[in-house]
N, C-alpha and C positions, 0 to 999 in steps of 0.2 A: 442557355445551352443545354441539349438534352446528355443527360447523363447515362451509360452506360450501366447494365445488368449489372454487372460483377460488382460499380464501386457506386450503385443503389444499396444493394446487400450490404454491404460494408459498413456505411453511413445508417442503415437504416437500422442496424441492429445495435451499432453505436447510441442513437439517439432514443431506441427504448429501450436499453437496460440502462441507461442513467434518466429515465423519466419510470420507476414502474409504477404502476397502480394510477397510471395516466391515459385518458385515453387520448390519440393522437389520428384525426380524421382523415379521409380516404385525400379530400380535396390539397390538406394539407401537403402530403409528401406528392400530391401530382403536382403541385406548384411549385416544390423543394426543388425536382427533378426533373421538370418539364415533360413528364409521361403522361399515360393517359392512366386513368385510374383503372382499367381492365388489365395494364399492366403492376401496377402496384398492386393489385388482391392477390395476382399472380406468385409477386415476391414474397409478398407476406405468408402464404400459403406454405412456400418453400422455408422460411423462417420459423413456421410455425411447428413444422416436422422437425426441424435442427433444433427446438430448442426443446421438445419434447423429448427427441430418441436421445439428446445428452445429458436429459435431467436439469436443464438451465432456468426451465420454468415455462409456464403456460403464457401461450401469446392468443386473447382472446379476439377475434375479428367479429364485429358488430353490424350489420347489413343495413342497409335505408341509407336516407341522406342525413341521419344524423350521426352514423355510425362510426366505424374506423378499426384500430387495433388497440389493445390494452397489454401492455407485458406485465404478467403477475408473476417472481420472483419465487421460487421451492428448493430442497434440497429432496434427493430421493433418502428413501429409509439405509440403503446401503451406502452413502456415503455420510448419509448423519451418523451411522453406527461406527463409521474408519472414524469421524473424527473426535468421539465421545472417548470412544479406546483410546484413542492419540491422546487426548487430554487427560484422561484417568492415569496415564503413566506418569504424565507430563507431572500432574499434580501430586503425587503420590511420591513426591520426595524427601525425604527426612529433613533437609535443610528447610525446608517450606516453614516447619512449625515454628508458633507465634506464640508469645505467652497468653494463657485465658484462652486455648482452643482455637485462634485462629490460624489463618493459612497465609503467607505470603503468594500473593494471585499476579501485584503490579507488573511486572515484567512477563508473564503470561500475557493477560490483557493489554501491554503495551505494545504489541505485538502487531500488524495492519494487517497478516495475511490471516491470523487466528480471527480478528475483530471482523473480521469477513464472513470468516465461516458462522462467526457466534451470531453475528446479524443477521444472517440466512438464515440458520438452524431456528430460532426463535421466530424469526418470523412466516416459516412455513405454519407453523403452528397457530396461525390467524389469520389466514390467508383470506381464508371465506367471512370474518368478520370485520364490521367494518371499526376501527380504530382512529379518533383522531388524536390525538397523545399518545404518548412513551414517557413516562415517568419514572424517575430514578431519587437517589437520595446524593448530597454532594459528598464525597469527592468520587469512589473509587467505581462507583456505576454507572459515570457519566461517559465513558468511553463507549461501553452495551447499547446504552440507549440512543446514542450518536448512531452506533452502525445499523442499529434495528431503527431505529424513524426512518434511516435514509434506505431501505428494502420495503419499509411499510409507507414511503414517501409524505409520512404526517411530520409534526413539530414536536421536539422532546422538549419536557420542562423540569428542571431540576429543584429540589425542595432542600432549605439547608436548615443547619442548626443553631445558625447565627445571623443576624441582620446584618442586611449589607445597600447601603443606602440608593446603590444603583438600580434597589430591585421596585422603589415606590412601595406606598402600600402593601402590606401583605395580611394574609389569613395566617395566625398558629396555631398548634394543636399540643398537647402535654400527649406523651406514650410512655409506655415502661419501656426499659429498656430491655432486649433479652439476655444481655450478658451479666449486668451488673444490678438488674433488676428496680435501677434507680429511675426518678421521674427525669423526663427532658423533653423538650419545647424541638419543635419543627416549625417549618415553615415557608409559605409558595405565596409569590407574587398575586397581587388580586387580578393583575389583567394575562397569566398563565394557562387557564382555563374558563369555559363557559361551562352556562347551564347548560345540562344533558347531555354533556363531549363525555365521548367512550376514550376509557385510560386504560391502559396497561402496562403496569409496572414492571419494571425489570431491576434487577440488581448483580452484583456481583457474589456476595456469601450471604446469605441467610440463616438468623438464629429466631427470628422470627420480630422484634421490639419494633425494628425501624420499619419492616414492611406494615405491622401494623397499626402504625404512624401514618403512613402515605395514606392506606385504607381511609381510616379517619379524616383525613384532608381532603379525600376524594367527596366523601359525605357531607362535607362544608360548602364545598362549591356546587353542590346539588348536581354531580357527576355522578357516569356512571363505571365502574370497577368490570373489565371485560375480562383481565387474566394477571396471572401472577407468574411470571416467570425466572427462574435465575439462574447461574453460572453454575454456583455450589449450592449446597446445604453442610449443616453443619447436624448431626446426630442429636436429638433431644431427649432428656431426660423430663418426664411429667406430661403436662399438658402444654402442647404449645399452640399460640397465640392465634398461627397460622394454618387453617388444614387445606385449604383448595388452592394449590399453587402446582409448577412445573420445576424441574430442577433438572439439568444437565448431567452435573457430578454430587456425588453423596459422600461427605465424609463422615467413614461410620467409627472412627476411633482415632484422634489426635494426645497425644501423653506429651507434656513437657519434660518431662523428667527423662525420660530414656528417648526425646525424640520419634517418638515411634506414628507413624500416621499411616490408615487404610482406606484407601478411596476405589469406592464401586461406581457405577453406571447408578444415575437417578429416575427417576419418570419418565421422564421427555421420551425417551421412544413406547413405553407402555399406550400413553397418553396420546399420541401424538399418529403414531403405526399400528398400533391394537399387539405389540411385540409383546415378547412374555421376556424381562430382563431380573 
């Protein structure tokens, strides 16, 4: 039965923002909808202005008979900018502070409409490269890299610091640690990664030990390391571990003692906008 303009639209935009970084063929949706394909280039065209003039993200249309539409998933710089402010305050609450410098985040990132925004914001930021991993560390990054796979539509693989028999096999690596400066063992499943598969880590705080951990594990499975992204950063004294990474929010001074914490805007839009923050 042929289906009507209005609820093609409907359906159609439904079915590429839950598939992006897919492409999805002309013949396809004239079979979906029993049209003719001169009318679905038609819609998509219309699709393609809506999702540009509200910053929803780029809908590429590919011409030939092998071609089709592709939805690629962005945030514009002035709403990455509301949401970095939003979370700079969010974060910047004295209750936050953790003994040894950290931040309580969980309830931040447990969050579904924030883990939205956080998987958008980062993955605009690699839109044009191609990605097949999102790597995290277990436990508290594994939310990030859930909502950033499912934007960058690859597989996330989690690395832990303890065996767990479900996992078979696996590769470890010894890292320092950045807080307590002691040795500790990581470790990813042998069949998590291939050779040559582009990874990109993401985390939640960064002091730098465990990110460059993963790094290490990435050079084990003869991968390759595309970017380093994360939530926070935590302020460092010395040399640290890590220098070519992306950060969100920057905590540039956490005190246990008086409670006192100050959180500015990180990179991500320097890097990302060419912004001066």
């Amino acid at each position: 039965m042929k289906v009507r303009r209005s609820e093609r639209l409907i359906d159609m935009t439904r079915y590429l923002l839950e598939r992006p970084h897919t492409l999805v063929s002309l013949t396809y949706f004239a079979e979906r909808y029993a049209s003719a394909k001169s009318s679905i280039s038609e819609d998509l065209t219309i699709l393609k202005k809506v999702f540009q003039a509200r910053g929803t993200g780029i809908l590429e249309t590919i011409p030939g008979a092998a071609g089709g539409a592709r939805f690629i998933p962005y945030i514009l710089k002035e709403e990455a900018q509301e949401f970095i402010d939003e979370m700079t305050t969010k974060v910047a609450d004295k209750s936050r502070v953790l003994p040894g410098g950290y931040v309580y985040l969980s309830d931040i990132l447990g969050q579904p409409d924030i883990l939205r925004q956080v998987g958008r914001v980062i993955a605009t930021q690699y839109l044009n490269q191609k990605i097949d991993a999102v790597m995290t560390v277990a436990t508290k990054g594994i939310p990030i890299a859930q909502s950033v796979a499912t934007y960058l539509n690859v597989p996330f693989v989690i690395v832990r610091n303890d065996s767990k028999i479900t996992e078979g096999s696996t590769v470890s690596v010894n890292y320092v640690s950045g807080s307590s400066e002691r040795i500790k063992k990581m470790e990813l499943s042998k069949r998590s990664l291939t050779e040559g598969a582009n990874v990109l880590i993401v985390d939640d705080f960064m002091k730098g030990g465990t990110i460059n951990g993963m790094k290490t594990l990435i050079e084990e499975f003869d991968a390759n390391l595309i970017g380093i992204t994360v939530f926070a950063e935590a302020s460092f004294v010395g040399n640290r571990l890590i220098d070519d990474y992306t950060s969100l929010l920057r905590v540039t001074n956490v005190s246990d003692s008086d409670k006192a914490i100050k959180v500015v805007a990180g990179n991500y839009l320097e890097k990302v906008f060419g912004a001066e923050v």
